[in-house]
N, C-alpha and C positions, 0 to 999 in steps of 0.2 A: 102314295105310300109304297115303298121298295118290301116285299117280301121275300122270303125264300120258299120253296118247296121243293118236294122231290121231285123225280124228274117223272114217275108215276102217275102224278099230279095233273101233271099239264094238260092242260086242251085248244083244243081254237077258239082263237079271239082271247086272248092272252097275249098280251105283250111285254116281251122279254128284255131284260134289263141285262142280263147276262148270265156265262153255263159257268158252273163249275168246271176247270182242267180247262186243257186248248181239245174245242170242238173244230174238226176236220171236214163235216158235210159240205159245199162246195155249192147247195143249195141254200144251205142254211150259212153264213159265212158275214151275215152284216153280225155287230157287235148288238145292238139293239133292233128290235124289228119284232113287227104284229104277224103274229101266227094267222094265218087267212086262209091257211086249208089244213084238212083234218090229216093230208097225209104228212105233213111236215111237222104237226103234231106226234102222231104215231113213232114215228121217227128220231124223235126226242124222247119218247117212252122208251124208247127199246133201244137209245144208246147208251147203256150202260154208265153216263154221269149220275154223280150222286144227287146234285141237284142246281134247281133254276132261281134265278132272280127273275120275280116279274112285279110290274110297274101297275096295282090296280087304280090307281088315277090316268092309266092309259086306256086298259085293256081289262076283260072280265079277271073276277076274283073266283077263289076256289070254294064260292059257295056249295053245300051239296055233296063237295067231293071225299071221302072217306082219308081218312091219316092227319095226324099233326101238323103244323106249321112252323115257322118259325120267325116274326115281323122283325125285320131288321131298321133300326131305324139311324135315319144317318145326320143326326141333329148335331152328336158329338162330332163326326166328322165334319161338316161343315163349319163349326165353331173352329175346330181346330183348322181349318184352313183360312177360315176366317181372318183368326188370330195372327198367323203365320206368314199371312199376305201382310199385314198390320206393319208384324214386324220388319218383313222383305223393304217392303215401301222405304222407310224409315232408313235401310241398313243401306240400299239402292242407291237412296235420295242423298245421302253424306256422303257415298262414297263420288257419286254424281259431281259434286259439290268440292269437289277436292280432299274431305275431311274424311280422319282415318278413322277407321272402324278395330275391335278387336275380337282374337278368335269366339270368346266369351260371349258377344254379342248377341250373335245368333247359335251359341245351346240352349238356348229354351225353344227354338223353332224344331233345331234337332231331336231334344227330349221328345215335342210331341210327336213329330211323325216317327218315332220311336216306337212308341206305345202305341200309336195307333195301325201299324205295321206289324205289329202282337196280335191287337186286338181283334181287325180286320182286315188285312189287304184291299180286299175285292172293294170291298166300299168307299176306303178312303180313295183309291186309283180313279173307281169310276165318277167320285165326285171332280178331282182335279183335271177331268181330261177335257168337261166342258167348258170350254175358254173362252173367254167374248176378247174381243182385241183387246181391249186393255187389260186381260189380266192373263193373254199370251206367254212373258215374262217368268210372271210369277210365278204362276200354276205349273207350268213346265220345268221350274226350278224346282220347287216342289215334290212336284211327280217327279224326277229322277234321283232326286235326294232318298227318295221312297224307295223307288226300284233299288238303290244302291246296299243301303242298308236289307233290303230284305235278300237282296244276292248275295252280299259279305256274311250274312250270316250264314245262309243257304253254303256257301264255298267252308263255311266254318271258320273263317279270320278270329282273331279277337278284339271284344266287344270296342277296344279303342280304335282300334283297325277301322271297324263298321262305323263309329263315330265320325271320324274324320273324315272317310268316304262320303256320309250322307253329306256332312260340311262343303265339300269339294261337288257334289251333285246342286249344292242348294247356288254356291256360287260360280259353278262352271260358264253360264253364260254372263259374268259381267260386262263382259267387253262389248255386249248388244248397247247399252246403256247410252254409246257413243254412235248408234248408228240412226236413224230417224224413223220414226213409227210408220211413218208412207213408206217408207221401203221394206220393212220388217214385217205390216200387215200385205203387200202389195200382192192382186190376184192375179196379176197375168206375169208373164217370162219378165223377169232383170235383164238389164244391159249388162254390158261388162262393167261398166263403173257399178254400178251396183253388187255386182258379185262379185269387186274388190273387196268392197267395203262390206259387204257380210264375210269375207273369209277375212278379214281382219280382226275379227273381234275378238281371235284366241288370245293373239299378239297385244291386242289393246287391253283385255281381261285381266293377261299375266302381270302390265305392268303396273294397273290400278294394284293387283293383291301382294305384288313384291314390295309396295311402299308400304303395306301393312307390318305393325310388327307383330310377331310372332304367329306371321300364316303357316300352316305343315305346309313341308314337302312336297306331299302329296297333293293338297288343293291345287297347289302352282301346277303342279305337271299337269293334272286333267284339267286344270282351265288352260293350258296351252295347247294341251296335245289328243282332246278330245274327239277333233275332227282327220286327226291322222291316218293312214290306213298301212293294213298289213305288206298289201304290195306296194308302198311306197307311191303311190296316189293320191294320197291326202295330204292336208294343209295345217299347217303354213308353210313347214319345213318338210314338206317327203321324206319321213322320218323311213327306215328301213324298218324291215321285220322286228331286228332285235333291237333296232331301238326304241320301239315303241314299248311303254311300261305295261305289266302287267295292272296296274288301276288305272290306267289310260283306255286300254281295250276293253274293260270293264264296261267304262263308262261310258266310251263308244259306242257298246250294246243298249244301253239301259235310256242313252238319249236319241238313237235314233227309232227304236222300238216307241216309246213313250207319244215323240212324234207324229209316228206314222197309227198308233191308233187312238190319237187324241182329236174331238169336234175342234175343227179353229174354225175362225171364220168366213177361209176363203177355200176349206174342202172338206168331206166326208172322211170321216174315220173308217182305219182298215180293222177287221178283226185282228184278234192276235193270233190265229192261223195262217191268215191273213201276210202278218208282218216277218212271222219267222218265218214262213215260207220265203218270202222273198229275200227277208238276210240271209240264209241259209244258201239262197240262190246266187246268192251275188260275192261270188269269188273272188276273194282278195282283199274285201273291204274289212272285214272282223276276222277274230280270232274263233274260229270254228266248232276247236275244242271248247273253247269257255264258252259258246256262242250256244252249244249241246246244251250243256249244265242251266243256261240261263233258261231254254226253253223246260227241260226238266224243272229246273227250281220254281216257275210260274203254274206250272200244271199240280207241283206239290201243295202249294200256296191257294190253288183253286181259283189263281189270278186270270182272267177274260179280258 
């Protein structure tokens, strides 16, 4: 059972689900982890976050300990991603298949992680990031449809604006569909045919969704130009600075972050201090200014 408490709360032998805001300790920096000493407890008390997700089907419960609680349960969230994957499958599997899909298809996917991006960020994020191979794909489509939406609104777009985006997040990676799960799950280094054929997928993505009628604008651009970079380093096309769209860089952020602190199968998740540190480090690749705003709008969010 996931709960929350304050950060007051806490003690050793406690295992932690996640902090409210991006936590910085550098000792403390896994996303999940078993508190096993009382100074790294202490530590947690006296960092001034509001409060903790812990795991008492891992780690002790706050028997005993004096202040309210508050049990979070993540039943809805799972259904809804449940659901979500359901539909993925389905919208994946016809377009797989040659047969067109329309933009209407997938708003009921978008409604829910809508509301459930209201409801909760932190929970629904941490439910999606645990992936088992097969649902790699999907969960990651998901989870940045998530991110998308809660930064469009975070930027303050409007609400159509954010809609489309989440739209454009849920099927940015089509173009995976055409590459083969041995290569997609694979643990060690790619060959260079291999890393043709993953940086092909923008190319192969765009042209599954242009056969589509009435895909936005915008879907097309961040399923083409998602892996683009600011200095002209990225693919397909080494799009320049000003050519790269503003929901492109967007999306950029929200799908390599999502990544890098998601359980896959063949690595450990980074925290999301973790992740912005390193985008933040990594000169050239994002838009820096909105790359600011994104770390702000997560720590707003109380997104880990």
């Amino acid at each position: 059972m996931l709960k929350r408490i304050e950060a007051r709360q806490v003690r050793n032998g406690m295992f932690v689900e996640a902090i409210e805001g991006v936590w910085q300790d550098p000792l403390l920096s896994k996303r999940r982890f078993l508190l096993r000493r009382e100074v790294d407890a202490l530590k947690l008390r006296k960092s001034g976050i509001e409060g903790v997700i812990i795991n008492t089907s891992r780690g002790l419960d706050i028997d005993g300990l004096p202040g309210g609680n508050i049990e979070i349960d993540t039943k809805a969230a799972r259904e809804t991603i449940q659901k979500s994957v359901q539909v993925l499958e389905s919208v994946f599997g016809r377009l797989q298949h040659g047969d067109g899909i329309s933009f209407d298809q997938v708003a009921p996917v978008i409604s829910s992680v809508s509301k459930s991006m209201d409801d909760n960020p932190t929970i629904f994020l941490s439910v999606t990031r645990l992936k088992s191979k097969d649902e790699v794909t999907f969960l990651h489509s998901l989870s940045v449809s998530a991110l998308m939406i809660l930064f469009g609104r975070h930027l303050g777009l409007d609400e159509t604006t954010v809609q489309t985006l989440g739209t454009a997040g849920l099927l940015h990676d089509v173009g995976k569909l055409e590459i083969p799960l041995e290569i997609l799950n694979k643990e060690g280094r790619l060959d260079e045919d291999e890393i043709k054929m993953i940086r092909d997928h923008p190319e192969k993505g765009h042209a599954i969704l242009s056969r589509q009628e009435g895909m936005p604008e915008i879907v097309l651009d961040v399923c083409l130009n998602h892996h683009e970079r600011i200095d002209g380093k990225g693919y397909p096309r080494r799009l320049s600075e000003t050519q790269v769209s503003f929901h492109a860089r967007l999306a950029a952020i929200c799908d390599v972050y999502d990544a890098m602190t998601s359980v896959r199968p063949y690595k450990a998740p980074w925290s999301a201090s973790q992740a912005l540190k390193w985008m933040l480090g990594n000169e050239g690749q994002f838009d820096r200014r909105l790359l600011k705003k994104f770390a702000l709008c997560l720590s707003v969010a109380a997104v880990t």
